[in-house]
C-alpha positions in Angstrom: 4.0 -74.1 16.6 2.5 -72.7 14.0 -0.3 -69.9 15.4 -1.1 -69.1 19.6 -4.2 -68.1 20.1 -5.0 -66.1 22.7 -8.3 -66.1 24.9 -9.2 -63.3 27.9 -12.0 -64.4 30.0 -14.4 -62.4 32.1 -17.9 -63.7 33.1 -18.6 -64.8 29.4 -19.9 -68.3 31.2 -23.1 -68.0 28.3 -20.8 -67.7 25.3 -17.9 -69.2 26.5 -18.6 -73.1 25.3 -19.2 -71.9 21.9 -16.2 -69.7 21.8 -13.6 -72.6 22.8 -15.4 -75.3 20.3 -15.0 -73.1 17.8 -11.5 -73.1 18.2 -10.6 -76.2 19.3 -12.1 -77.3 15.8 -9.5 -75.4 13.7 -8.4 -77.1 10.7 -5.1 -75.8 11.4 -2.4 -78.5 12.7 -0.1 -76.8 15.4 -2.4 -74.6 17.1 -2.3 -73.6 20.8 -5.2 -72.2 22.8 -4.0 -70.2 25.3 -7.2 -69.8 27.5 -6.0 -66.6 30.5 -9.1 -66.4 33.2 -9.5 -63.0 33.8 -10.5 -63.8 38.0 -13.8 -64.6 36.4 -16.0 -65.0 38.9 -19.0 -67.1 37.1 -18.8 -70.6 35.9 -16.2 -70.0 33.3 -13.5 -71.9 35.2 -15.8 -75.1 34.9 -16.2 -74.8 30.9 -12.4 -74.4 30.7 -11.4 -77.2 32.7 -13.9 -79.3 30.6 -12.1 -78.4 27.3 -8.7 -78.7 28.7 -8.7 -82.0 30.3 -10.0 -83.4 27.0 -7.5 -81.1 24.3 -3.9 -81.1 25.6 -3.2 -78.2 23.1 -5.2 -75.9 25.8 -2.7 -73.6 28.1 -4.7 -72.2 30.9 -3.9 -69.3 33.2 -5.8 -68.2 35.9 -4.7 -64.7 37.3 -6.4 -61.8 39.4 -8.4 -59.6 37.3 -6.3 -56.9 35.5 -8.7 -56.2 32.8 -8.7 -57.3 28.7 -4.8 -55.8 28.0 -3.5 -57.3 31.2 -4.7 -60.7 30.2 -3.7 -60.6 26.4 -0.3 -59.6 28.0 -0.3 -62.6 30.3 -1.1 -64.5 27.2 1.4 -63.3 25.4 4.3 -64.5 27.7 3.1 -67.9 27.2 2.7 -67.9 23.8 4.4 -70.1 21.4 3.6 -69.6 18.0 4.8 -68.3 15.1 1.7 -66.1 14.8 -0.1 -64.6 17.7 -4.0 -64.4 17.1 -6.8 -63.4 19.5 -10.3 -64.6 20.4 -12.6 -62.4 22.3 -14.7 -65.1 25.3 -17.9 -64.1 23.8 -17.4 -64.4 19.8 -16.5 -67.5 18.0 -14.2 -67.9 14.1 -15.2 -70.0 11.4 -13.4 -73.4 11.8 -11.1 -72.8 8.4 -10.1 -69.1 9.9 -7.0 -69.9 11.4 -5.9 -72.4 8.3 -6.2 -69.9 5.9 -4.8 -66.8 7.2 -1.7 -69.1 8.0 -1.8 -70.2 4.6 -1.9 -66.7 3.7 0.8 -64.9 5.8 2.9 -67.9 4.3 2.3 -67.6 0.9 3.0 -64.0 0.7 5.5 -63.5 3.8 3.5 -61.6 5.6 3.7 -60.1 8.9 0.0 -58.9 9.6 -3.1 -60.9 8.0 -6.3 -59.2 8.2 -9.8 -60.9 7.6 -13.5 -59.7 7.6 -15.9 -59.5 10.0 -19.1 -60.5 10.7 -20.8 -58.3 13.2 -23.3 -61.1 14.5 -26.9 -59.6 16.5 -28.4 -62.9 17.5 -27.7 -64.7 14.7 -28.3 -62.2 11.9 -25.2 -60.0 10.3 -25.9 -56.4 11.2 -22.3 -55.5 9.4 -22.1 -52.4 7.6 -18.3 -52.3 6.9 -16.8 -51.4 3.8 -13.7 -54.1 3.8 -12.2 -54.7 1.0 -9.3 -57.3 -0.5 -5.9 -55.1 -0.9 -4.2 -58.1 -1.8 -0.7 -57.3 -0.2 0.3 -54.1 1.2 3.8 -52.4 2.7 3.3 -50.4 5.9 2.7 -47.1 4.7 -0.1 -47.8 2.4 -1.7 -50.1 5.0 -1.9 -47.2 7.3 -3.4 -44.8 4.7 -6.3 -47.5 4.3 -6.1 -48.2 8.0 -6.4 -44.2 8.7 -9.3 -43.5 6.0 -11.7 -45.6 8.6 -13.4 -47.0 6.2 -11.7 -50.1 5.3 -10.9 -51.9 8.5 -10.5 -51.0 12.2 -7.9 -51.7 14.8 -9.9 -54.7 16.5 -7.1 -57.3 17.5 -9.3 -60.2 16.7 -9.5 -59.8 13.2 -5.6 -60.3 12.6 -2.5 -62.7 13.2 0.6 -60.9 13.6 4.1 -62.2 13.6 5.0 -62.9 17.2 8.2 -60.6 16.7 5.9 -57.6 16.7 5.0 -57.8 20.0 9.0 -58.0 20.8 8.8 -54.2 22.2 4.8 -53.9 22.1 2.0 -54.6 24.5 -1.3 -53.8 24.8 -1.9 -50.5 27.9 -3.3 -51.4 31.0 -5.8 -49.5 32.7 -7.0 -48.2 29.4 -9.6 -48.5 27.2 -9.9 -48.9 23.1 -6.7 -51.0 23.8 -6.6 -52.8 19.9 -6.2 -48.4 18.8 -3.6 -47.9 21.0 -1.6 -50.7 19.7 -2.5 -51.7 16.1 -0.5 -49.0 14.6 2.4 -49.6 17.0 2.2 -53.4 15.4 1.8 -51.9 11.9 4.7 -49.4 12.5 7.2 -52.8 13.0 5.6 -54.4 10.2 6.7 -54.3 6.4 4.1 -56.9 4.3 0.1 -56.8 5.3 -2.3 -59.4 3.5 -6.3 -59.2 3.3 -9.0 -62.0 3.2 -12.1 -60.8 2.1 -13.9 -63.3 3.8 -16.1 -63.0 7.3 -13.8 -65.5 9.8 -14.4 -63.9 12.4 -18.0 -63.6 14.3 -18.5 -60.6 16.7 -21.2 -60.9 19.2 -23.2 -57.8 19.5 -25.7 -59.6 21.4 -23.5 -59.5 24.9 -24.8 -57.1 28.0 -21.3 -57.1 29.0 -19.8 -55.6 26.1 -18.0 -52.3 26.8 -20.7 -51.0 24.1 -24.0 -51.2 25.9 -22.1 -50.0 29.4 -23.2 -46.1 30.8 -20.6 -43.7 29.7 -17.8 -42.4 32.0 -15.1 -40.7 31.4 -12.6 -43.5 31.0 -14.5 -43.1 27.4 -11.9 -40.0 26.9 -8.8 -42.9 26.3 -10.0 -42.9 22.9 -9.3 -39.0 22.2 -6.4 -39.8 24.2 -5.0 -42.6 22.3 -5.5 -40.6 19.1 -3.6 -37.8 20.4 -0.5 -40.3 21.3 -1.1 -41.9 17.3 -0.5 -38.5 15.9 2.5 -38.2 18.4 4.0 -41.1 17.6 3.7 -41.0 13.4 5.4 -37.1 13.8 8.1 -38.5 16.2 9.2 -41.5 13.9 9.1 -39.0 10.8 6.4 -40.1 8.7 5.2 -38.3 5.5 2.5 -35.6 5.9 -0.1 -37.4 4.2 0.1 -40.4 7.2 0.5 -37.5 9.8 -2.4 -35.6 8.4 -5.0 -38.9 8.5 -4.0 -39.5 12.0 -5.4 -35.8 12.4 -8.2 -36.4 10.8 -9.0 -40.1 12.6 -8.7 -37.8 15.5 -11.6 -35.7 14.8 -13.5 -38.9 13.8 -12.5 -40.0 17.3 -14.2 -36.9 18.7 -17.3 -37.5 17.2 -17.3 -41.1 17.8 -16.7 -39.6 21.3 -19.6 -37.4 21.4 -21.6 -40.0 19.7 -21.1 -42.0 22.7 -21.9 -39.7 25.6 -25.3 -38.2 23.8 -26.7 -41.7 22.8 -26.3 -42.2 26.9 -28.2 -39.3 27.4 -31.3 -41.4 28.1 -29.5 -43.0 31.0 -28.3 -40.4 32.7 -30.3 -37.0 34.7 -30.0 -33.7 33.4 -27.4 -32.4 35.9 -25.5 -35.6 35.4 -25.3 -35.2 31.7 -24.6 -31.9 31.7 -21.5 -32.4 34.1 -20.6 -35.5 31.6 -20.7 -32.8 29.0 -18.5 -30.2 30.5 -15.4 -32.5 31.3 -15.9 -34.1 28.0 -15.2 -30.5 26.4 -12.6 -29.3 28.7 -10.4 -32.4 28.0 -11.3 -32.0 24.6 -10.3 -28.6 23.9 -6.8 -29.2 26.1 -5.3 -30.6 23.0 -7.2 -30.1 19.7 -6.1 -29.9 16.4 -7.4 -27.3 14.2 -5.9 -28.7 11.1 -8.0 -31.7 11.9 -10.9 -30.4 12.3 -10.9 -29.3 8.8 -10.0 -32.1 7.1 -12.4 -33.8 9.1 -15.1 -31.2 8.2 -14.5 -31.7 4.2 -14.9 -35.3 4.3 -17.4 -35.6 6.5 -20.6 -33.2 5.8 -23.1 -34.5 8.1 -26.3 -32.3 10.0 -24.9 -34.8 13.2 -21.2 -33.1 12.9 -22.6 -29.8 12.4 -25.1 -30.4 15.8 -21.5 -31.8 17.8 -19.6 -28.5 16.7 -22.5 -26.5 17.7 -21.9 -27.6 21.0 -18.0 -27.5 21.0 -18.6 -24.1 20.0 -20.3 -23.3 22.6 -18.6 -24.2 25.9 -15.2 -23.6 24.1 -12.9 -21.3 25.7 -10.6 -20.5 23.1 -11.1 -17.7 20.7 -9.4 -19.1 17.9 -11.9 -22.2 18.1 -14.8 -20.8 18.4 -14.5 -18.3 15.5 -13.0 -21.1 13.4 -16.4 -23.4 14.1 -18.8 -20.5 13.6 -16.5 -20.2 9.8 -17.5 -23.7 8.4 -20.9 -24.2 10.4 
């Protein structure tokens, strides 16, 4: 078997048609679909049994609902292939995606392949990514380009990876920003990357479902969180400084991707709800923060929306040292 590919679903029933036709007309010989039902509770079942009474390369798995990283897992278990890739219920690929990143992890014996994406708003490309064609990288200078932000992100869907990564990885349960938590794990077992500048992959922006149009809570703090653990992990397994030091930095941008996120909800929330938000936002925040970070983060990133987010962290922060050290570069 050539490529697995993996599908969670969870009341996509509106996207969920397109999704599997999309798949099921891969150009790719040896292909699995490996559809896991989520406990939808909609009409999803239906669509599925549709597809997979008519395509016997369709696995299906119904289980209780355990969230995205429980039912990749589940997935995973069942998974045949050579490569592992995976389809979020409410996107769709290009019909040659799967062919040529095959081809290409082939061709170049490759563990990871990584395509563009298109970021699709009811039909129109709203993309604003800055991906670019590396040709073939080793480990440590795909995580430099992975760590910069700016090249590509840690979205799972984008990729297929050698099934022998997964060997001693899975994705967290309970948490949230799972493809972060995990994507350098994958890239830390990993020795050959490729890149296809092309836009396979096409992610619906258009879904009320998405994480990214939900009211903030605080299970929004895993991303700080799983930061925190990246810089952990590249200090434990004695990476160079210059690896260590971006996983500082992408911590900060984590921060105010954070902060981002809780004062675009703003809007949705009263005043004395907000300001609650705020408070255990900050506390958790300043727990664990990392100075250095902050100015590497500071140099690269000169923005008026930074400077308003350290305002604030300057002002509910309890720590001396911080607070002087924000009033320095503000």
């Amino acid at each position: 078997m050539n490529v697995s590919v993996i599908v969670p679903v969870y009341k996509t029933e509106n996207y969920l048609e397109k999704c599997i036709h999309s798949i099921v007309n891969q150009n790719l010989d040896n292909i699995e679909i490996i559809i896991v039902n989520d406990g939808s509770p909609d009409n999803s079942e239906n669509i599925i049994h549709k597809f997979s009474s008519k395509y016997s390369n369709i696995i299906y798995i119904k289980k209780e609902n355990g969230g995205l990283s429980s039912a990749r897992n589940m997935g995973l278990k069942y998974a045949k292939g050579e490569f592992i890739g995976f389809v979020d219920s409410d996107d769709y690929i290009d019909i040659n995606m799967y062919s040529k990143m095959f081809n290409k992890a082939v061709k170049d014996n490759s563990d990871i392949v990584i395509c563009d994406m298109k970021y699709d708003l009811k039909g129109k490309d709203i993309s604003n990514n800055k991906f670019e064609d590396f040709g073939i990288l080793d480990r440590n200078e795909t995580l430099l380009r992975y760590l910069n932000h700016t090249y590509f992100r840690s979205h799972a869907q984008n990729k297929i990876y050698k099934k022998e990564l997964f060997n001693e990885v899975n994705f967290p349960e309970g948490k949230l920003f799972e493809d972060m938590a995990t994507f350098y794990k994958l890239l830390h077992r990993s020795n050959r990357v490729s890149f296809i500048n092309e836009k396979l992959y096409y992610y619906n922006q258009g879904n009320e479902e998405s994480i990214t149009k939900k009211k903030f809570n605080l299970k929004n703090l895993d991303l700080i969180y799983n930061s925190a653990d990246m810089i952990d992990f590249f200090k434990e397994n004695n990476y160079k400084s210059e690896i260590i030091n971006g996983s500082i930095e992408l911590y900060f941008f984590s921060v105010k991707t954070l902060l981002d996120m809780l004062y675009s909800s703003k809007k949705n929330m009263e005043n004395l709800e907000f300001n609650n938000m705020k408070k255990q936002v900050f506390k958790e925040i300043n727990k664990d923060i990392y100075i250095e970070g902050l100015t590497l983060f500071y140099k690269n990133n000169r923005c008026n929306l930074l400077k308003y987010h350290l305002y604030n962290l300057n002002y509910i922060s309890k720590f001396y040292y911080l607070k002087t050290f924000v009033k320095s570069i503000i």
